[in-house]
C-alpha positions, -999 to 999 in steps of 0.1 A, spaced: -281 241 339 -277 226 306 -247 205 310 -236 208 274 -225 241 280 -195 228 295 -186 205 267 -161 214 242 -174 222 207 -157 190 190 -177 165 214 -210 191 206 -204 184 174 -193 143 174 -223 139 194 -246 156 168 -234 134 143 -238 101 160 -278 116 169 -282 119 131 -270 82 126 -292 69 151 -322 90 139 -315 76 108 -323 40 123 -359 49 123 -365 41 91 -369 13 69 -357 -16 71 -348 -11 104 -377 7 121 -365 16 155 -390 51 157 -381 53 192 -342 60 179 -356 91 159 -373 105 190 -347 100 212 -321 115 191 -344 147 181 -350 158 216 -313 154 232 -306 173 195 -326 198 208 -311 200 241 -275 198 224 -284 226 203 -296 250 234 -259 255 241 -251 267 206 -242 305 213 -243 316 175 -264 312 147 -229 301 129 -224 273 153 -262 267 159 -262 261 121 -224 240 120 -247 218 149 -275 210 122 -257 206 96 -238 179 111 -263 161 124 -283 162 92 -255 149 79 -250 122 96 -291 114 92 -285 117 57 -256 95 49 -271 67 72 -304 67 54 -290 73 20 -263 51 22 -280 30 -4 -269 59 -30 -239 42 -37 -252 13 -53 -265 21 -83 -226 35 -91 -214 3 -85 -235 -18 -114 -211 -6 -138 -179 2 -118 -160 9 -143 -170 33 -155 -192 52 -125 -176 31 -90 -157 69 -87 -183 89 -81 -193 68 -51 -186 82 -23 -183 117 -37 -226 112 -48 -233 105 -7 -212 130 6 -223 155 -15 -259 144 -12 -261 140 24 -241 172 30 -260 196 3 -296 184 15 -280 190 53 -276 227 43 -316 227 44 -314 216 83 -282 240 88 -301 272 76 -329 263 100 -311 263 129 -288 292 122 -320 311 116 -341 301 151 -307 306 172 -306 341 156 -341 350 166 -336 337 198 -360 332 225 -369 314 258 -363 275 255 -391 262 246 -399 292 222 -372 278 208 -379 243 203 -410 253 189 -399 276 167 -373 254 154 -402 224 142 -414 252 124 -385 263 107 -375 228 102 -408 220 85 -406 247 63 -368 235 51 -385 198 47 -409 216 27 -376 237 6 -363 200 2 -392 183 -11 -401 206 -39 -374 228 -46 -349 217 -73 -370 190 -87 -371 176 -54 -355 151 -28 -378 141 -3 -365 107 2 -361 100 43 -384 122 52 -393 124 92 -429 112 88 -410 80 71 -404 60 102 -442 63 115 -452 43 81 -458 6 99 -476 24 132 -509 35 142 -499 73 138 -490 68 100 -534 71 94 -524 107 104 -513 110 66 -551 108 56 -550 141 73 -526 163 71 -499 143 46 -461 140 51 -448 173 60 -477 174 86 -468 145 101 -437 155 102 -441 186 117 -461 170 146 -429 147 150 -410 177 153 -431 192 176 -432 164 199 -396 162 204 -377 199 202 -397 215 225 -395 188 253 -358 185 241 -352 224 248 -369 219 282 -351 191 293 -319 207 290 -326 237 306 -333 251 342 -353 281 331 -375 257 313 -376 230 335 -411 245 351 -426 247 316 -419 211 311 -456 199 314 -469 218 286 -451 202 261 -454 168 276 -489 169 280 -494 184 243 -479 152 228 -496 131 246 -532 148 243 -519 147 205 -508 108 204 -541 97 219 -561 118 195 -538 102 168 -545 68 184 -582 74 181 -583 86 148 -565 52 138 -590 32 155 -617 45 136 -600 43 100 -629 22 77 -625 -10 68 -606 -23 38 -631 -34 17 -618 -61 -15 -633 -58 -53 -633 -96 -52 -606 -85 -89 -573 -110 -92 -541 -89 -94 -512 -110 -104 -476 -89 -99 -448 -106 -119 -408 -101 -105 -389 -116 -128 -353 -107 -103 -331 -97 -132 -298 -79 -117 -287 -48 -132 -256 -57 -141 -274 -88 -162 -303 -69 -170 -293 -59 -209 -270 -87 -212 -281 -103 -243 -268 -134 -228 -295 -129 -203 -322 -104 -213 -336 -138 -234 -342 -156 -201 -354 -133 -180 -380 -122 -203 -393 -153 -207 -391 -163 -174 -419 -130 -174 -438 -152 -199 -439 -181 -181 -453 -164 -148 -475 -142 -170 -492 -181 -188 -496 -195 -152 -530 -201 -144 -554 -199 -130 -558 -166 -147 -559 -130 -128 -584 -99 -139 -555 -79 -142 -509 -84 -146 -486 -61 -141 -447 -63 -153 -420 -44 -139 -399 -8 -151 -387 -13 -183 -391 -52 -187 -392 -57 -222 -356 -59 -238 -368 -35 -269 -378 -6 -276 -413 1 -282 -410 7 -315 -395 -28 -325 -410 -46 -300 -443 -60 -316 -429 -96 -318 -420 -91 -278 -458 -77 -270 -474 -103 -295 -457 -133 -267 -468 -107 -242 -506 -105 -252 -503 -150 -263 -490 -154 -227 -518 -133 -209 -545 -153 -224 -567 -122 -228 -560 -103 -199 -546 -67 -196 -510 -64 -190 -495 -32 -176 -456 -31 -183 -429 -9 -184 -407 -5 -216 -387 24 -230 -399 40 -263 -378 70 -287 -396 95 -305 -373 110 -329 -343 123 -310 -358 120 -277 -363 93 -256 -387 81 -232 -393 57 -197 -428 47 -204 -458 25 -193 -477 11 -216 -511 -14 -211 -519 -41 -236 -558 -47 -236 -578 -84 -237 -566 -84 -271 -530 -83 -265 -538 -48 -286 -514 -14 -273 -546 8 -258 -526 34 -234 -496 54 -230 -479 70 -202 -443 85 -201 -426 93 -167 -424 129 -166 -402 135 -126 -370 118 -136 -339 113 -116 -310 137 -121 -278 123 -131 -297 91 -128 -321 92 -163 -306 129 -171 -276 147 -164 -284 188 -167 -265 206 -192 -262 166 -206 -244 170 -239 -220 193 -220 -213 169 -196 -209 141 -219 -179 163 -233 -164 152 -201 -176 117 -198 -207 119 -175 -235 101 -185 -270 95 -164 -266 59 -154 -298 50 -170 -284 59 -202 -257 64 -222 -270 99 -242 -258 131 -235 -295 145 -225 -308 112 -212 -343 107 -213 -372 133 -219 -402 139 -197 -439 132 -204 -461 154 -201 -473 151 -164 -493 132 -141 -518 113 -157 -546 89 -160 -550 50 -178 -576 33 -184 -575 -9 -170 -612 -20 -184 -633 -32 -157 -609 -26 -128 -613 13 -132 -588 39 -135 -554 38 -128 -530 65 -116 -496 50 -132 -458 60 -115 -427 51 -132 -402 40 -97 -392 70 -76 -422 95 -87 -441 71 -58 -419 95 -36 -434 125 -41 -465 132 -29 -470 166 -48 -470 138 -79 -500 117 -67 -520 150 -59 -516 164 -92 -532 135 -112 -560 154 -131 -589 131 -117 -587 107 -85 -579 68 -95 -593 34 -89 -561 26 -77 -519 34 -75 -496 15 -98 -462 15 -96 -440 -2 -120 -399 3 -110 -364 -15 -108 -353 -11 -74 -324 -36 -90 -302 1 -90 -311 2 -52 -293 -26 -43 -303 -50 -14 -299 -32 15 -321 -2 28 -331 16 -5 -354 -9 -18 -377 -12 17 -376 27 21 -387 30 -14 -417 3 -6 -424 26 27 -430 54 6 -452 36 -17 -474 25 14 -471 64 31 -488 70 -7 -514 45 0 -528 62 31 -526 100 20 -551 87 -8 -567 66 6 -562 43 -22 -546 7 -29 -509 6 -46 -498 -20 -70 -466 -27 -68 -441 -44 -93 -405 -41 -93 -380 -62 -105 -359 -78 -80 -388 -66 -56 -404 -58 -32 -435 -63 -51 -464 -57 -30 -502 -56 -33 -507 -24 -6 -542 -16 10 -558 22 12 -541 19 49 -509 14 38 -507 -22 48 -485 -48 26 -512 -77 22 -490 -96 -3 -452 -94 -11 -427 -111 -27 -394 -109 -12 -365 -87 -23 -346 -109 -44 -370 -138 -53 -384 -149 -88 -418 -152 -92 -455 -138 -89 -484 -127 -66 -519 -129 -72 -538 -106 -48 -572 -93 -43 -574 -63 -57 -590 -36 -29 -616 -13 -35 -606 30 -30 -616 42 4 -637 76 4 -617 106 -7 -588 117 18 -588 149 38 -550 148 23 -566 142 -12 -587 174 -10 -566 196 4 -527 191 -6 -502 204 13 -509 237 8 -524 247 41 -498 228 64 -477 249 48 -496 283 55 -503 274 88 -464 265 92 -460 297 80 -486 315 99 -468 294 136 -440 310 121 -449 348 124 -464 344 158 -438 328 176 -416 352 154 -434 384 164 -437 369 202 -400 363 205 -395 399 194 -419 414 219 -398 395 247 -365 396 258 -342 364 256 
């Protein structure tokens, strides 16, 4: 017998919520994956005594909850670089976020307790529908797949298994792994079932093992990156007490020899706009000595204005142009911007009504001898749907960002974790450079060969490695996890229906 059933619904409920906390604890910087596990399958046992969809689905949504506002706790931070005017909407931006992306997780439990089923039809049906809400929350209203389930596998073995079958996959056979047995082990009727699911993980984690072990070799060009982090803080960053030092502090890293094949500057790091800023690029292009510089700086085009990456050649000559086109709501644009500003909301990126404007998409730049690059502008290395639609595959990932808005804590290592889960679906190195850091040289395995630590001044100069073959992931997106998600869907669907509970 499932002892739950005797609990009362307020402990149910407390307990849920502390499960979503620990789950939480799997992620970066903390990386206990053995927390996430844990807390999944007694979730899934916790959840067999749910009687109705209604409080299957209060169940879910508090435990997503409480996943939510441990891993996005970092969400308050950027609110706090200018507390005057945005330290109020603190605590109402992580309630609101964890507790709106917990109806996802709520509607996916409210909809496998109304189908019903024997337990470990159950569990399994609810990694399906629990995939398919992961998928709802990745791509639907621009997108929020931040903490994702397949996050906390990103420094293990089994992270290779994004080659494959990307994020969602991954996170579906996380899922899969844990509800089931979860279902069983709470309940008597299931108990004699228990061995299927137990020995489908672990027929599954030695396959996954395997297939890690047999990952090629990381291969180098024998090509000098150098990653400049100048560690500006937010709050000085446009000082123009400090903006003076800081970018020279980027020249001075930039005219260090001996000199790299390639340098790359942070998210908006030059303290003009591109129009005005030729005096700023000619230092830029004396400094490098003749070699390319990517860097970040913000540009306007009439009315509009953009977050851009441009690259200066061996010249010190302007010879490519990318604007961010997935930009941050209420971070770089508020919706319905000029009617918000009526009420004094503002993206904090900017102080326009609109905010800034989107490029045109995913795109290409050229870097001379070290190939093509396929350029992201900070939190579009989060999306995976991003990297897939670049028009033609890259030499190599560079991300330029200011994780100086994440503050110091957690957001700055999850968004470096996502960058390396990037990495591995692509099979393709990432170059990393963000402000306060962590800047990072990452291999086509997803492994941090060079850092500089959160926080620090300074530079990196890393071997540059060569693009692995093209990634199962690569060539196939997520579109057919997501079919066959569906497809597991309609069996176990049509099966429940054809049984009784």
């Amino acid at each position: 017998m499932n002892p739950a059933l005797g609990w009362p619904r307020w402990l149910r409920l407390v307990l849920a919520a502390l499960l979503g906390v620990a789950a939480a604890a799997g992620l970066a910087p903390l990386g206990y994956w053995p927390a996430t596990l844990l807390a999944l399958t007694f979730l899934a046992g916790l959840n067999m005594a749910s009687k109705t969809p209604r409080s299957a689905a209060l169940l879910g949504w508090v435990f997503a909850t409480g996943y939510f506002a441990h891993a996005l706790s970092w969400i308050i931070e950027p609110f706090l670089v200018d507390a005057k005017r945005h330290a109020w909407m603190a605590p109402f931006a992580l309630i609101l976020l964890s507790g709106g992306l917990a109806l996802f997780w709520a509607l996916a439990f409210g909809v496998v307790r109304r189908i019903g089923g024997a337990p470990i039809g159950q569990g399994m049906l609810l990694a399906v529908v629990l995939t398919l809400a992961e998928f709802a929350r990745g791509y639907l209203l621009t997108g929020f797949p931040w903490a994702s389930i397949a996050q906390v596998w990103v420094d293990t073995p089994f992270a290779q298994l994004l080659s494959l079958i990307g994020p969602y996959g991954l996170g579906a056979l996380t899922l899969f792994a844990t509800l089931p047995l979860g279902a069983a082990l709470f309940s008597e009727q299931a108990r004699r079932d228990l061995a299927i699911p137990v020995v489908v993980t672990a027929v599954c984690a030695a396959l996954a093992l395997v297939y890690a072990a047999t990952r090629p070799r990381v291969e180098y060009s024998g090509n000098v990156v150098r990653l400049i982090q100048p560690n500006a803080p937010q709050h000085q960053k446009w000082d123009p007490d400090y903006a003076p030092l800081f970018f020279a502090r980027q020249l001075e890293f930039t005219a260090t020899g001996p000199r790299p094949d390639l340098i790359v500057w942070p998210e908006t790091s030059v303290p003009a706009w591109l129009g005005s800023a030729q005096p700023y690029l000619a230092a830029i292009g004396e400094a490098a000595q003749g070699t390319p510089v990517f860097l970040g700086i913000q540009r306007a085009e009439g009315q509009r204005i953009f977050n851009s990456m441009i690259y200066l050649n061996e010249d010190g000559q302007q010879d490519g142009l990318y604007d961010k086109h997935h930009l941050a709501p209420f971070g770089e644009y508020v919706p319905f911007g000029d009617l918000m500003a009526r009420f004094g909301i503002y993206g904090m990126a900017t102080t326009t009504g609109n905010g800034f404007s989107a490029g045109p998409g995913a795109a290409l730049m050229d870097a001379g001898m070290l190939g093509k690059a396929l350029p992201l502008i900070c939190y579009e290395a989060v999306f995976p749907q991003d990297v897939l639609a670049a028009p033609d595959r890259a030499d190599f990932l560079l991300q330029v960002t200011n994780d100086a808005w994440f503050g110091t804590r957690s957001g700055p290592y999850q968004h470096l974790a996502q960058a390396q889960m990037r990495a591995i679906e692509q099979g393709l190195p990432m170059l990393r450079s963000a402000n306060t850091g962590v800047s990072a040289m990452i291999d086509p395995l997803g492994r941090v060969i060079e850092s500089l630590a959160l926080g620090q001044a300074g530079f990196i100069d890393a071997d540059l490695p060569r693009p692995q073959s093209r990634t199962v992931y690569f060539r196939i997106g997520d579109k057919p996890v997501f079919l066959a998600i569906l497809a597991l869907f309609a069996l176990l669907w049509r099966h429940t229906r054809q049984r009784p509970n």
